[in-house]
GUMAR-812120 format. One record per residue: residue number from 1; residue in three letters; x, y, z of N, C-alpha, C in turn. Coordinates in steps of 0.001 Angstrom, whole numbers, m for minus. Layout:
% residues N
{drenfi NUM,ALA,{X,Y,Z},{X,Y,Z},{X,Y,Z}}
...
% end
This chain:
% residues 158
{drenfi 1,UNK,{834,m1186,0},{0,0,0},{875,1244,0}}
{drenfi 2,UNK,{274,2430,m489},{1291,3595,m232},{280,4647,102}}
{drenfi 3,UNK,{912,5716,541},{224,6932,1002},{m423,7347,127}}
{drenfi 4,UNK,{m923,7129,m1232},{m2114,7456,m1667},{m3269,6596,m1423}}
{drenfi 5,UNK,{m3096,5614,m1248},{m4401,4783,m557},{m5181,5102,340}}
{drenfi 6,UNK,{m4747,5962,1273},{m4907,6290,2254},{m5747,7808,1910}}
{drenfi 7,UNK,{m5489,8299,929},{m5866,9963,915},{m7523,9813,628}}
{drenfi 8,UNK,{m7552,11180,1361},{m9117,10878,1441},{m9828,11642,m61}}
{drenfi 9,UNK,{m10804,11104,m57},{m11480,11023,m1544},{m11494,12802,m2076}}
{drenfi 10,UNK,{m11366,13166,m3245},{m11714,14427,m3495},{m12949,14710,m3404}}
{drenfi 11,UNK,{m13233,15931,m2831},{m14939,16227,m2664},{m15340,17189,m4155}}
{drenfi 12,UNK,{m16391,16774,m4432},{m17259,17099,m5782},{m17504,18559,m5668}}
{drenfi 13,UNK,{m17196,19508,m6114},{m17665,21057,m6006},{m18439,21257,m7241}}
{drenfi 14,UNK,{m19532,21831,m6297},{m20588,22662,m7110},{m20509,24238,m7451}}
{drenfi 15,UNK,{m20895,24845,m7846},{m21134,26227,m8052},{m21014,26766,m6807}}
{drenfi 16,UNK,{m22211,26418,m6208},{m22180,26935,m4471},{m20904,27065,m3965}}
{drenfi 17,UNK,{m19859,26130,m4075},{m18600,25869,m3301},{m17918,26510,m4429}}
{drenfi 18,UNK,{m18213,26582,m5105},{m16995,27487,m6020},{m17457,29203,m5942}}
{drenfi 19,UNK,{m18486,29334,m6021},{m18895,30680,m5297},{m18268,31210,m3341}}
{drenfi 20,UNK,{m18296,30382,m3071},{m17932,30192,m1397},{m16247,30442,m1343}}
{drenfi 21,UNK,{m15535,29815,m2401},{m13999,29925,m2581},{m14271,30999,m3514}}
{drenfi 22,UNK,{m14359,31554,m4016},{m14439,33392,m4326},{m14519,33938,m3403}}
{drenfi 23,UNK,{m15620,34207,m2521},{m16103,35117,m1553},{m14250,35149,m700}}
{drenfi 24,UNK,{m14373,33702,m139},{m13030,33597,796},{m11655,34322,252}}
{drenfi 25,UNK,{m11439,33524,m1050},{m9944,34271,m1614},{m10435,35686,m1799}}
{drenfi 26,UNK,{m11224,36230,m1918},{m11590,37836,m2276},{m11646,38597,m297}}
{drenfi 27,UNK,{m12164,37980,559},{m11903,38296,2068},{m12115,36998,3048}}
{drenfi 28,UNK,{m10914,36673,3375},{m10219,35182,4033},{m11305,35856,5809}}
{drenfi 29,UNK,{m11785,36655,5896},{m12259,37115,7312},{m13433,37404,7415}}
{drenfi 30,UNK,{m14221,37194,5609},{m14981,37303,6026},{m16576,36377,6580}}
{drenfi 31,UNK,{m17171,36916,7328},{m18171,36264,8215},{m18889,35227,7711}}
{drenfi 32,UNK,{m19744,33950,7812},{m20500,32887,7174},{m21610,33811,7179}}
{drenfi 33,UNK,{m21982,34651,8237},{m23380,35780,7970},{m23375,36549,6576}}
{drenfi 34,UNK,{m22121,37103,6460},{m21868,37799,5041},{m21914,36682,4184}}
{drenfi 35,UNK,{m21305,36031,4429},{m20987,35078,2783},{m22395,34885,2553}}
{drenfi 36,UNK,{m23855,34549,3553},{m24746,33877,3468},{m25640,34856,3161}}
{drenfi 37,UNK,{m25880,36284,2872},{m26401,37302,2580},{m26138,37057,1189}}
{drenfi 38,UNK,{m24541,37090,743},{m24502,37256,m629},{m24594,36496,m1631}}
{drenfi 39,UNK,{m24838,35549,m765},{m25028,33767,m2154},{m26573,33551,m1687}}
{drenfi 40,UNK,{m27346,34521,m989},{m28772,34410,m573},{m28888,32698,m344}}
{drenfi 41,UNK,{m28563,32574,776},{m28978,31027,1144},{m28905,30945,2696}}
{drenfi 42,UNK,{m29677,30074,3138},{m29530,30156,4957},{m28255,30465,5094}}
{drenfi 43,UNK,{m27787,30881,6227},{m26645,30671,7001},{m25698,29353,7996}}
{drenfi 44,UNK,{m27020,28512,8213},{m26812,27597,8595},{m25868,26085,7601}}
{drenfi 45,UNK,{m26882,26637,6261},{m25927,25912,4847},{m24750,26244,5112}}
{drenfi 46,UNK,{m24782,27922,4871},{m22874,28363,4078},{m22751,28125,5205}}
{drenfi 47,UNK,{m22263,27858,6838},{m21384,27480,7353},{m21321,26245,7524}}
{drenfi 48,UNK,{m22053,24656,6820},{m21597,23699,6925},{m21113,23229,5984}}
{drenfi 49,UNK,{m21300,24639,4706},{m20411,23972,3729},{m19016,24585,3674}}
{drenfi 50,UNK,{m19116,25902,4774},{m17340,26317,4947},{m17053,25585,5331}}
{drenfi 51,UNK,{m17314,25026,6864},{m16683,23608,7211},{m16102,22723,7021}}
{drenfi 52,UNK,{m17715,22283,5493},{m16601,21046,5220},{m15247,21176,3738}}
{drenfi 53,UNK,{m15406,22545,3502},{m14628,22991,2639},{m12876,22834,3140}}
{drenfi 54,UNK,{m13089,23765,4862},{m11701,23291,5267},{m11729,22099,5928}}
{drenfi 55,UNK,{m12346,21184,6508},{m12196,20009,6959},{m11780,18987,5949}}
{drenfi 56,UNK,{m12556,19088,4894},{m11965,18448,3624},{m10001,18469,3254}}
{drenfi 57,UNK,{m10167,19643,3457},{m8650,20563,3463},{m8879,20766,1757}}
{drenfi 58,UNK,{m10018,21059,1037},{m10341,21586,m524},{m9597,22693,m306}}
{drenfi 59,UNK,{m9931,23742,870},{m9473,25283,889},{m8813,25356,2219}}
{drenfi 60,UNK,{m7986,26450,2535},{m7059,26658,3518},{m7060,28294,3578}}
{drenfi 61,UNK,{m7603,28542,4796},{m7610,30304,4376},{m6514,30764,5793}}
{drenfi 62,UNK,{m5743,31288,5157},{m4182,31548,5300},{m4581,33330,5687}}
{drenfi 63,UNK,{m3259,33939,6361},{m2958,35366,6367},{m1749,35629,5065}}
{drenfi 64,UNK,{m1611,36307,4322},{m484,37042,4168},{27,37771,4114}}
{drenfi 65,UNK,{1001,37395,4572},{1678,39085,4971},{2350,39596,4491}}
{drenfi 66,UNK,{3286,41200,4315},{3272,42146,3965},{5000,41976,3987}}
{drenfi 67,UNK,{5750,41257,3446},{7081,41476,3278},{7966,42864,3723}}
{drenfi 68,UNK,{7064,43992,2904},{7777,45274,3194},{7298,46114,4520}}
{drenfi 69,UNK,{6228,45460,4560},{5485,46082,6153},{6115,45272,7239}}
{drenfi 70,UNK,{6596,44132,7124},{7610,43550,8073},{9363,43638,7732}}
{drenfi 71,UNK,{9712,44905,7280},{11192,44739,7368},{11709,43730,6405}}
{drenfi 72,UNK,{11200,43217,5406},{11809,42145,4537},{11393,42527,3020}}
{drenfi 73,UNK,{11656,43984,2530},{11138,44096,1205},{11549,43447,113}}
{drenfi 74,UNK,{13100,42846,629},{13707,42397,m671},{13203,41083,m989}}
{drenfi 75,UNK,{13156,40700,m2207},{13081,39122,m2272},{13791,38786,m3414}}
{drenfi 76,UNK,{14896,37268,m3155},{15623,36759,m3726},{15412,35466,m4463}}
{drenfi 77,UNK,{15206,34795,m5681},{14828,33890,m6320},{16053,33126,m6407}}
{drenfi 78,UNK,{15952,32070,m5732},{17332,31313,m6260},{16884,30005,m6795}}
{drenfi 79,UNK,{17805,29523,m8559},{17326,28344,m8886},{18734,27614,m8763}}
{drenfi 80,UNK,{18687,26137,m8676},{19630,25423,m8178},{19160,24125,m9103}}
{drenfi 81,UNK,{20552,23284,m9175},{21151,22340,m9734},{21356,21704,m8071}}
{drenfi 82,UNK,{20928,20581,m7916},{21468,19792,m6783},{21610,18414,m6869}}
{drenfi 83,UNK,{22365,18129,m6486},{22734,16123,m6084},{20976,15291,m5735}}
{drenfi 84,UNK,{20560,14756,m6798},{19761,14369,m7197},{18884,13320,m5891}}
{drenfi 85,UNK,{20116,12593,m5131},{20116,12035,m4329},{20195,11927,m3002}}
{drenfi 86,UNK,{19951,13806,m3156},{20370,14506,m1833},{18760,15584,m1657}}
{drenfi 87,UNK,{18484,15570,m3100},{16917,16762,m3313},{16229,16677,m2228}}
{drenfi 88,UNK,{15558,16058,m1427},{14707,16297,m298},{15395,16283,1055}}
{drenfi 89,UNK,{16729,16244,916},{17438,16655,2726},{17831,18424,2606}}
{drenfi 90,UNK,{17905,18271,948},{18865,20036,634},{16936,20751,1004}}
{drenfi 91,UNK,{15737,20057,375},{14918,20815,193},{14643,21075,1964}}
{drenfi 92,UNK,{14605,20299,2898},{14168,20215,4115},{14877,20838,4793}}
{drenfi 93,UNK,{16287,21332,4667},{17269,22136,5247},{16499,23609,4906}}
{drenfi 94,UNK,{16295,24064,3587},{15616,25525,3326},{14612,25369,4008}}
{drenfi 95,UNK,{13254,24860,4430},{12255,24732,4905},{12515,25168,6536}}
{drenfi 96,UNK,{13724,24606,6875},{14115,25533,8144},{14639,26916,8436}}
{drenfi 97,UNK,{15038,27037,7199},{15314,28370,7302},{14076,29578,7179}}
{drenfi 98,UNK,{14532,30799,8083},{12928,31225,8519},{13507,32758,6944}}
{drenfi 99,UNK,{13909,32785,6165},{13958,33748,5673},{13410,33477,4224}}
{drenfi 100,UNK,{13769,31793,4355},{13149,31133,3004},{11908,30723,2858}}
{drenfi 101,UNK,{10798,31570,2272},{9319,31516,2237},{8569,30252,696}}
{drenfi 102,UNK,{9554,30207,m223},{9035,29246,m786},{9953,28245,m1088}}
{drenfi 103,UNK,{9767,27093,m861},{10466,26032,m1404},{10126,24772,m2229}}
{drenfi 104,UNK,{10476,24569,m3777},{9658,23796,m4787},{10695,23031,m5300}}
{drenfi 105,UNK,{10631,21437,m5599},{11233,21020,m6529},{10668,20899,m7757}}
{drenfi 106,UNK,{11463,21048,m8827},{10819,21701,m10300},{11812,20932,m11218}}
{drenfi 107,UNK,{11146,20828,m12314},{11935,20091,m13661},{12606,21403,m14336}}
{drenfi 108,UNK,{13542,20752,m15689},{14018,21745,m16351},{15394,21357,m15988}}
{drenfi 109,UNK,{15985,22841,m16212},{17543,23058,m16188},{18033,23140,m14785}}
{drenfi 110,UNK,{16516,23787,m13988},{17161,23058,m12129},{16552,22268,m11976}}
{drenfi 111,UNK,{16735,21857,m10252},{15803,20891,m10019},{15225,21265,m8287}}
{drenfi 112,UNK,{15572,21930,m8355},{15189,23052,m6723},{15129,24964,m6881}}
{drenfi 113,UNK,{14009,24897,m6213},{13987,26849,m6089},{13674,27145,m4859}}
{drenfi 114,UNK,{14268,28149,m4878},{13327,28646,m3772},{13201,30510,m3729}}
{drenfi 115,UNK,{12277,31168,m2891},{12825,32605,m2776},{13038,32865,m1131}}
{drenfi 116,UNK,{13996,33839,m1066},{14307,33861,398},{13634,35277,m33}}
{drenfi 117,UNK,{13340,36237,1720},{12952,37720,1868},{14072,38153,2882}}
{drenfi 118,UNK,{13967,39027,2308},{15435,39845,3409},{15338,41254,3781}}
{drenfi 119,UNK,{16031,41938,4404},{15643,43459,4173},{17165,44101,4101}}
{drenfi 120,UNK,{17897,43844,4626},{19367,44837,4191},{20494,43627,3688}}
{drenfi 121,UNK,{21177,44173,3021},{22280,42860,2161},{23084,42149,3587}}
{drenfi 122,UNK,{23275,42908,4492},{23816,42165,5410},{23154,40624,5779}}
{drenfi 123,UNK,{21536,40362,5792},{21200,39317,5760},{20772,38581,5074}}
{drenfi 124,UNK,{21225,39118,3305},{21399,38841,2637},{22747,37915,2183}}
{drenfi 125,UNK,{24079,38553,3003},{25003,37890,2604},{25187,36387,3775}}
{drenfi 126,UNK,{24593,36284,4646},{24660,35716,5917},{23577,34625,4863}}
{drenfi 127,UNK,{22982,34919,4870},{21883,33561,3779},{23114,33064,2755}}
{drenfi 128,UNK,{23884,33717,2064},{24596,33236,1140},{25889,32015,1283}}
{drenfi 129,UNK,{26311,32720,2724},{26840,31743,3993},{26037,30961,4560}}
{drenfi 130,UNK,{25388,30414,4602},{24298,29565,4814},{24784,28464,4063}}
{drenfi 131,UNK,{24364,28897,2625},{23821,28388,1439},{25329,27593,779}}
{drenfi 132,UNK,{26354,28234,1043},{27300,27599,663},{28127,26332,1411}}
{drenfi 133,UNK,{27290,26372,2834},{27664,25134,3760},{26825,24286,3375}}
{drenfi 134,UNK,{25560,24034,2441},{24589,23164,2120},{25291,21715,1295}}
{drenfi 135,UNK,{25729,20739,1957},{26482,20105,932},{25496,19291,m49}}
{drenfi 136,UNK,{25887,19227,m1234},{25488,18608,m2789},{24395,19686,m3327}}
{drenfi 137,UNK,{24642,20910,m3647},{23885,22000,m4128},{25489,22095,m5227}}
{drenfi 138,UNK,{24973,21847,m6227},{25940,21673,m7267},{26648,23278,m8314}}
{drenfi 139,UNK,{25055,23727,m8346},{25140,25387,m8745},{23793,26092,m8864}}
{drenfi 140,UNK,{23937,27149,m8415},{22925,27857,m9016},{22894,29239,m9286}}
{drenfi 141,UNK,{21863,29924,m9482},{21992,31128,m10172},{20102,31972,m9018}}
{drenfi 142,UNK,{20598,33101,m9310},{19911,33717,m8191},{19495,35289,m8934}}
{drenfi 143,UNK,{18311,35324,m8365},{17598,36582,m9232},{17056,37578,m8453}}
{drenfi 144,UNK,{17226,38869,m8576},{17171,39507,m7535},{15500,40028,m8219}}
{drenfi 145,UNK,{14537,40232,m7373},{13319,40606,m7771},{13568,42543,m7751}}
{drenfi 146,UNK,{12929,43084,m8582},{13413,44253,m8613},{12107,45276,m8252}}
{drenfi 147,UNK,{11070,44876,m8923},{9224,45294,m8621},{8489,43977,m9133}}
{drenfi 148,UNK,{7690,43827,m7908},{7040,42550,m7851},{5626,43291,m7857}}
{drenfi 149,UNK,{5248,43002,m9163},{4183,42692,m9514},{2864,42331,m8950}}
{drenfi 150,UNK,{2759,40957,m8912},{1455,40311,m8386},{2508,39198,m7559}}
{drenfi 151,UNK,{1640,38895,m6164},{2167,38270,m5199},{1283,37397,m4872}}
{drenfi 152,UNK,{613,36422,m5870},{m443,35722,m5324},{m1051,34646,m5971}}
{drenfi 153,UNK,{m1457,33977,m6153},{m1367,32709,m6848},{m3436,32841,m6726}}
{drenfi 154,UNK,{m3351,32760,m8146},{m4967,32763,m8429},{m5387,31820,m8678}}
{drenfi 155,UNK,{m5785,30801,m8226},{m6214,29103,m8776},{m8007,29343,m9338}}
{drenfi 156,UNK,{m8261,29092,m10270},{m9458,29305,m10561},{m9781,27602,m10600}}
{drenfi 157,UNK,{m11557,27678,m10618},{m11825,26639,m10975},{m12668,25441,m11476}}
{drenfi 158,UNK,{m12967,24743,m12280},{m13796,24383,m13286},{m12668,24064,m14179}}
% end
């Protein structure tokens, strides 16, 4: 058996629940009273179908926060080449690090990314010292974000 045997079944979304994940990604705070005003349906519904929206774990309503409103405006993209046989101890080492906010293994010409946030080069260069004690990180190349755009990942769905 393996750990997909085990995963629990995908739940069927209707309109309703795809209306319900709008409302949320558009305000993660706001009330089952509001949501239930604006999809005109009891209240008692939309909160057993928020429920089982995150109980399911379909949706996950998260804070995010403000990089430059916390002292960390910069953000650094680094893609990496690593020891193939090493990819999930190098990936689990960044995952501890508290400056490194995303960490993905990815196909292509790397095979690991990640972006760290920083706010003055000093802990910028202290990450770089970090990064060079990481053993079997073979090479990589690193991108400094200059104006960031959109910060947010829009999953639509249907």
């Amino acid at each position: 058996m393996t750990s997909s045997d085990f995963a629990s079944p995908m739940l069927e979304l209707d309109q309703v629940d795809q209306q319900i994940i709008d409302l949320l990604r558009s305000d993660g705070r706001m009330t089952v009273s509001e949501m239930a005003k604006r999809l005109s349906m009891p209240e008692t519904t939309t909160r057993y179908r928020v429920q089982r929206l995150i109980q399911s774990e379909t949706v996950k309503v998260l804070a995010w926060p403000n990089p430059e409103k916390l002292g960390k405006p910069n953000i650094l993209i680094v893609s990496m080449v690593v020891d193939n046989s090493r990819i999930r101890a190098i990936a689990e080492d960044f995952l501890r690090m508290e400056e490194v906010r995303y960490v993905a293994v990815i196909t292509g010409r790397f095979n690991l990314m990640i972006d760290v946030f920083f706010g003055v080069h000093a802990e910028l260069m202290a990450f770089f010292e970090k990064l060079q004690q990481i053993p079997g990180i073979i090479s990589y190349e690193s991108h400094f974000i200059l104006d960031l755009l959109r910060a947010e990942y829009k999953y639509t769905l249907g």
